[in-house]
C-alpha positions as CSV (number, residue, x, y, z in Angstrom):
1,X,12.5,127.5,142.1
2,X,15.6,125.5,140.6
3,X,19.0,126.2,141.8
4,X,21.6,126.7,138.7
5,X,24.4,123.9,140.3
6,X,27.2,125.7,138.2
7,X,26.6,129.1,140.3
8,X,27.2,129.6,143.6
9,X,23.9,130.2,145.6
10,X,23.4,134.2,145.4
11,X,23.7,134.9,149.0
12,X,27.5,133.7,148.9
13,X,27.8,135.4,145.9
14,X,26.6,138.6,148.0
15,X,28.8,138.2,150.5
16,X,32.2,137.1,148.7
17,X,31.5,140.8,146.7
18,X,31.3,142.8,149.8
19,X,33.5,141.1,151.5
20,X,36.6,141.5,148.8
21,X,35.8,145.2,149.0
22,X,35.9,144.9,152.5
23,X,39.5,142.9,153.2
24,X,41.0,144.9,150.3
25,X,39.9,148.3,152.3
26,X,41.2,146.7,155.4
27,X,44.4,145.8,153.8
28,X,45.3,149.4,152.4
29,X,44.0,150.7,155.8
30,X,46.4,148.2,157.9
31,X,49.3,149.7,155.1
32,X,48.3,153.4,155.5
33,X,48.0,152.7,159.5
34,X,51.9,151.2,160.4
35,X,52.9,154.0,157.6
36,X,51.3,156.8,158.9
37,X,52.3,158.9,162.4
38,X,50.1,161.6,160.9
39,X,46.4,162.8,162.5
40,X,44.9,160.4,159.5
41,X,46.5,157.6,161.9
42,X,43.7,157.8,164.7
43,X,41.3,157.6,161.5
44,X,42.7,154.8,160.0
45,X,42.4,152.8,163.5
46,X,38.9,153.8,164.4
47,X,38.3,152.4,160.7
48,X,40.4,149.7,161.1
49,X,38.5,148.4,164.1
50,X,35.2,148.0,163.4
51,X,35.8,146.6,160.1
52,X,38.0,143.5,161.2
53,X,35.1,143.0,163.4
54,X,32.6,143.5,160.4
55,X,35.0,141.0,158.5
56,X,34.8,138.4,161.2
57,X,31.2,138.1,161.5
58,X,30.8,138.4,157.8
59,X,32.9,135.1,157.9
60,X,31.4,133.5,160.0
61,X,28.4,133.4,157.9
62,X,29.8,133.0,154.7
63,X,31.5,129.9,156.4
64,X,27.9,129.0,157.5
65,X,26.5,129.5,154.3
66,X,29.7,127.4,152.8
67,X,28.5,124.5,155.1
68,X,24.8,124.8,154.4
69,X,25.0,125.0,150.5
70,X,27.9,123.2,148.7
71,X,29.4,125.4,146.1
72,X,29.2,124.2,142.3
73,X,32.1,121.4,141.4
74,X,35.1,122.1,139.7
75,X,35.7,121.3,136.5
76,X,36.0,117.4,135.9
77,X,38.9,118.7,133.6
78,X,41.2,120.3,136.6
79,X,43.5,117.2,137.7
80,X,44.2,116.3,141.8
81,X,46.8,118.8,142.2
82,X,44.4,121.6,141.2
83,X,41.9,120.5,143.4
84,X,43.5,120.2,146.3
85,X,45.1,123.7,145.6
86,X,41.8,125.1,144.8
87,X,40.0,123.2,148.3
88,X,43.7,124.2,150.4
89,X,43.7,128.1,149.0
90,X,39.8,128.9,150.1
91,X,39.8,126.9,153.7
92,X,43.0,128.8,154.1
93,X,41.5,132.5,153.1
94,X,38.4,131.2,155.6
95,X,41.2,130.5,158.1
96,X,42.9,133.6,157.6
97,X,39.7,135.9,157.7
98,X,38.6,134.4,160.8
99,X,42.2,134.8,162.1
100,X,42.7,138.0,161.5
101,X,40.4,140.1,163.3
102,X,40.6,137.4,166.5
103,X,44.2,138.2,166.7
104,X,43.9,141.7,166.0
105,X,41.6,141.7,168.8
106,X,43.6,140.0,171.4
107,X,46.6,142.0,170.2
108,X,44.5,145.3,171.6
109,X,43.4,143.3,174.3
110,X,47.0,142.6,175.3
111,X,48.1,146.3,175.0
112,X,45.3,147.6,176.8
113,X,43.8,149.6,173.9
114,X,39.8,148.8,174.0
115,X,37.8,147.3,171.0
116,X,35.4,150.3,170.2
117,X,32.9,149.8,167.0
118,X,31.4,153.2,167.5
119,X,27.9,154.3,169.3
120,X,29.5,153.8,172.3
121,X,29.9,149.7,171.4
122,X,33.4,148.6,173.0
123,X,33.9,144.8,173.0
124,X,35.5,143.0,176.1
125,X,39.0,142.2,176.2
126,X,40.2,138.8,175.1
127,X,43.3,138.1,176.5
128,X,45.0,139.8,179.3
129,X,47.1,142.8,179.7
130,X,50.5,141.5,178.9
131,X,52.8,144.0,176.8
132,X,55.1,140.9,175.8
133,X,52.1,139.3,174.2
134,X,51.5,142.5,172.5
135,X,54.4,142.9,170.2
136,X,53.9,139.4,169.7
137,X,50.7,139.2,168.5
138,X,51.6,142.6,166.7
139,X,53.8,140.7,164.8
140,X,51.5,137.8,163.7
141,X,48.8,140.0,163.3
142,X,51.3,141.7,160.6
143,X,53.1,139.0,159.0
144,X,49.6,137.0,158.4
145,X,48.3,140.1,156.6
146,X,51.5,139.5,154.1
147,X,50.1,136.0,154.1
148,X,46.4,137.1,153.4
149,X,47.6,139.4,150.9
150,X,49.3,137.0,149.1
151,X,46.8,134.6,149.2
152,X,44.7,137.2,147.9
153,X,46.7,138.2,144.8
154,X,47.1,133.9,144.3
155,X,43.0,133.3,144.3
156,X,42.4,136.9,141.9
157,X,45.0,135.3,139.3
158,X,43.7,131.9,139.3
159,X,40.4,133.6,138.6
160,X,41.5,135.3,136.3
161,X,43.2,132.5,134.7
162,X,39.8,130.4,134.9
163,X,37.8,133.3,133.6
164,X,39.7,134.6,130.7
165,X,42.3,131.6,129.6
166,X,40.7,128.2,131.0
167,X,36.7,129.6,130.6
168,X,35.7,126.5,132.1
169,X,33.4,128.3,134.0
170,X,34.9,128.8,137.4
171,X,35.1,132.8,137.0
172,X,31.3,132.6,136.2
173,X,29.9,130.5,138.8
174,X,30.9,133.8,141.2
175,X,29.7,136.3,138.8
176,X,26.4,138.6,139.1
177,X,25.2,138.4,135.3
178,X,23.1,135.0,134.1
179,X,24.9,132.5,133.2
180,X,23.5,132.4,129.8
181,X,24.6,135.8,128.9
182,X,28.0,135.7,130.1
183,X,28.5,132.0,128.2
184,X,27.3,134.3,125.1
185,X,29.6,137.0,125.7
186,X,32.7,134.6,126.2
187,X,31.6,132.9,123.0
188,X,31.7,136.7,120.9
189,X,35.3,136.9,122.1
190,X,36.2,133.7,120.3
């Protein structure tokens, strides 16, 4: 079977879907969380938990996957600058979604609050019992979701700007539908 080199191999594909869902959830639930002293805040948490864990294996693999299969060039169009934003912004969304959920972790660690993923799963602490290391890994936990967040907004609007100003093909190469059809349907808007 013959890869399409302007896609990105459909696994990645896969997983870049779900896993936008997933840090976008995990992003309103870390909101609602710090916001919330309500019963839904014991919710949020056992929510919050197992998906930062979800999120870090997920990444692992997609960074696996990343290593394994190149994804399709940019355009030969975009100049230096562009391409070392481009490279810079998605090893820094890897960094950040690896980052995450490892400091999340060690920030429970460090409070003494366990890990637990449900059915009785409870991860091991990964950094000692140490309440000054707590608040300040509370506090990096929080300003690097700012940071994610922002980087998040950053990659949709240069997709965006790809997809529906540049159409150079960027957009598509992540996209579910053919490549064929959706080169048709940009043409019809024309």
């Amino acid at each position: 079977m013959n890869r399409d080199e302007t896609m990105f191999w459909w696994p990645a594909r896969v997983l870049h879907w779900l896993m936008a869902i997933m840090i976008l959830a995990m992003l309103f639930v870390g909101a609602g969380m710090v916001a919330s002293v309500s019963e839904r805040h014991a919710w949020l948490l056992a929510l919050h938990k197992p998906l930062g864990i979800a999120i870090l294996a997920l990444a692992v693999l997609r960074m696996a996957l990343r290593l394994w299969r190149r994804p399709p060039p940019l355009p030969r169009e975009l100049g230096a600058a562009q391409r070392l934003a481009a490279q810079a912004s998605h090893w820094l969304l890897y960094a950040l979604m690896l980052a995450m959920p490892l400091i999340g972790w060690a920030m429970l660690s460090a409070g003494g609050y366990p890990v637990e993923l449900g059915g009785g799963w409870r991860l091991p602490p990964i950094a000692p019992f140490d309440p000054s290391w707590f608040a300040t890994l509370r506090w990096l936990h929080r300003t690097l979701a700012y940071a994610l967040f922002a980087l998040v907004l950053l990659h949709l609007g240069a997709a965006l700007h790809h997809g529906l100003i540049r159409r150079d093909g960027v957009l598509r190469s992540m996209l579910w539908r053919r490549r064929d059809a959706v080169a048709a349907a940009e043409g019809d808007a024309d």
